[in-house]
VEXTORLUM-101395 format. One line per 10 residues: for each residue x negated, y negated, z negated of N, C-alpha, C, O. Coordinates in steps of 0.2 Angstrom, whole numbers, plus 5000, padded with zeros to 4 digits. Layout:
<sites>
X/Y/Z/X/Y/Z/X/Y/Z/X/Y/Z  ...
</sites>
This chain:
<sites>
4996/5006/5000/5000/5000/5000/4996/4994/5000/4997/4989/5003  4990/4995/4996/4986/4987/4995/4984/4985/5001/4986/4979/5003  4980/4992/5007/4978/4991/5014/4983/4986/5017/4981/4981/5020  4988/4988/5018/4995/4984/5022/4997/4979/5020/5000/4974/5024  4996/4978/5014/4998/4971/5011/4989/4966/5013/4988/4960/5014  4985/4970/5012/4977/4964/5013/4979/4964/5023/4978/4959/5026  4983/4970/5026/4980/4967/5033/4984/4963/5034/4982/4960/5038  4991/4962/5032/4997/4957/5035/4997/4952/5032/4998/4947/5036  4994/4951/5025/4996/4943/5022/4990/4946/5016/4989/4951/5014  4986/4941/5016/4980/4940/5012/4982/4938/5008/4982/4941/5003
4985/4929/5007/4986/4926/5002/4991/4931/4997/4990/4931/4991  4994/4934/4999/5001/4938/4997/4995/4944/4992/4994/4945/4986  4990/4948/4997/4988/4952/4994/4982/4950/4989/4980/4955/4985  4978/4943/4988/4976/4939/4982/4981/4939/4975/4980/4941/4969  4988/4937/4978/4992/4936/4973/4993/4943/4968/4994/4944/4962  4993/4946/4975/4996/4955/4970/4991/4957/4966/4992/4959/4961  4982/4956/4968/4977/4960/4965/4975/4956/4957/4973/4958/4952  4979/4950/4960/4976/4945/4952/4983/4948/4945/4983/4950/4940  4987/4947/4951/4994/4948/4944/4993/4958/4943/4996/4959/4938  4990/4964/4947/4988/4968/4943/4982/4968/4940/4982/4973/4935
4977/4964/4941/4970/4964/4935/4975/4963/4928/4976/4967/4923  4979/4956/4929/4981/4954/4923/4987/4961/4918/4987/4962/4912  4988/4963/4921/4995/4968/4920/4990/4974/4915/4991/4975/4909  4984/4976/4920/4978/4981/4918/4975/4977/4910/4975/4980/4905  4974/4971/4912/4972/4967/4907/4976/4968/4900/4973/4972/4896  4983/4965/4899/4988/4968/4894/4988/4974/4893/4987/4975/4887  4989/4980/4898/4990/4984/4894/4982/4986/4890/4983/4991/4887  4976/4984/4891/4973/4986/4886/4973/4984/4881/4973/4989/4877  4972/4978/4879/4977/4973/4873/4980/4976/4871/4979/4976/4865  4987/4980/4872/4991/4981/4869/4988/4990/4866/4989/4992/4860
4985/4994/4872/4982/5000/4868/4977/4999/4863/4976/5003/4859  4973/4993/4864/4967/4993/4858/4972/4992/4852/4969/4995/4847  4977/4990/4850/4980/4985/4848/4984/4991/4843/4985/4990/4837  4986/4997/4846/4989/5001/4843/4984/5008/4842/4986/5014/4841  4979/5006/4842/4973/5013/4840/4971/5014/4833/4969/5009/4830  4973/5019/4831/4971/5019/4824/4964/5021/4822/4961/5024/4827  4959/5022/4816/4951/5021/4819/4951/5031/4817/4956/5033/4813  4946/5034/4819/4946/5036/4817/4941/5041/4812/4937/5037/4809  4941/5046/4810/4936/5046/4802/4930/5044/4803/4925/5043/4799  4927/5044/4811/4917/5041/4809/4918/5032/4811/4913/5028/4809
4924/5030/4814/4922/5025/4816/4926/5021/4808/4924/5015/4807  4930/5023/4804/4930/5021/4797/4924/5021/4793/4922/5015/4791  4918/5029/4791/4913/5029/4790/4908/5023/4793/4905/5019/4789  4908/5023/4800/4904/5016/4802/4906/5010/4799/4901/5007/4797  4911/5006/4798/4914/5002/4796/4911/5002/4788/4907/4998/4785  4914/5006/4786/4911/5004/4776/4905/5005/4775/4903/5005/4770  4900/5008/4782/4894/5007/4779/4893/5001/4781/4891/4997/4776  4894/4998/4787/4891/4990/4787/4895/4984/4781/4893/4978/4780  4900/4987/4780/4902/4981/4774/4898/4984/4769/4896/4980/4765  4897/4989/4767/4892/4990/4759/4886/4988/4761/4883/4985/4756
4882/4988/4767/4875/4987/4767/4873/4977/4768/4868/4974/4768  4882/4974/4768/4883/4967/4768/4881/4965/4762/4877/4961/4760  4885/4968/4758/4889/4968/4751/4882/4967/4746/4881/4963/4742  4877/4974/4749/4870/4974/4746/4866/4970/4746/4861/4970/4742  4866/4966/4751/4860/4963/4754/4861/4956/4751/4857/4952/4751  4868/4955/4750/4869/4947/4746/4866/4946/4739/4866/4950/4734  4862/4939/4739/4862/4938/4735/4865/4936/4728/4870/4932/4729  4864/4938/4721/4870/4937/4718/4868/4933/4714/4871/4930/4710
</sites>
């Protein structure tokens, strides 16, 4: 379908490839958005906040 629309109307088929980047765009946004972490990447996370936490001076 994109072929046919780039060989008939170029500006038409700029219009479609931008408004699907954007479309691709959201929906990653919206998948990052509902991922829950899993057990190493919670692991990774509380070691770099304890090795923060350590390193402060008190």
């Amino acid at each position: 379908m994109h072929d046919q629309v780039d060989d008939e109307d170029p500006a038409t088929a700029d219009l479609l490839h931008a408004f699907i980047l954007k479309l691709e765009h959201y929906a990653w946004m919206v998948s990052a958005e509902n991922r829950t972490p899993t057990a190493s990447e919670t692991r990774t996370t509380t070691s770099k906040a304890s090795t923060k936490v350590s390193t402060t001076k008190k």
